[in-house]
Residue, then its C-alpha position, 0 to 999 in steps of 0.5 A: x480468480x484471486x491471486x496466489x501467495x500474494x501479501x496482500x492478495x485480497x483487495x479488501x478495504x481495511x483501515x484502523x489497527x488492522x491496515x496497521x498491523x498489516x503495513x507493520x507486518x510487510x515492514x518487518x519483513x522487509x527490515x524497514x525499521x519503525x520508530x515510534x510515533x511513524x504514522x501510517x501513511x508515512x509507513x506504507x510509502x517507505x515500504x512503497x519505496x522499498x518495493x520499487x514503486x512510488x511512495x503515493x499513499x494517501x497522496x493522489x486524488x487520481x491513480x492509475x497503479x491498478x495492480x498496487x496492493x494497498x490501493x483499496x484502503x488509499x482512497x485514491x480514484x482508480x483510473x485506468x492508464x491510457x495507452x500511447 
């Protein structure tokens, strides 16, 4: 079941000009400001940030944010997180 009314709601891998555009987009709407010359991993931890989560972007080789929207086009392993 796909979750309704999400930004990011499809886990589609999108890369290129449109993984931009659409960090671009989630930006603009939350008023984080992009010079020019910002690079896109740059871009989507900032926004990352802003959301409350940690800025891991394209920084992980392992990652157990399983609900992260941008998860599919980060290249990150997905792990599931162990319970304690």
């Amino acid at each position: 079941m796909k979750p309704k009314g999400g930004y990011m709601s499809e886990k589609k891998y999108k890369k290129g000009p449109k993984l931009f555009s659409l960090a671009r987009k989630r930006a603009l709407v939350l008023d984080i400001p992009q010079e020019k010359g910002v690079k896109l991993a740059q871009l989507i931890c900032r926004i990352q940030e802003k959301e409350g989560n940690t800025p891991c972007f394209r920084k992980r080789e392992l990652c157990q944010e399983t609900a992260c929207c941008w998860q599919a086009s980060c290249g990150a392993i997905m792990e599931d997180k162990v319970s304690e």
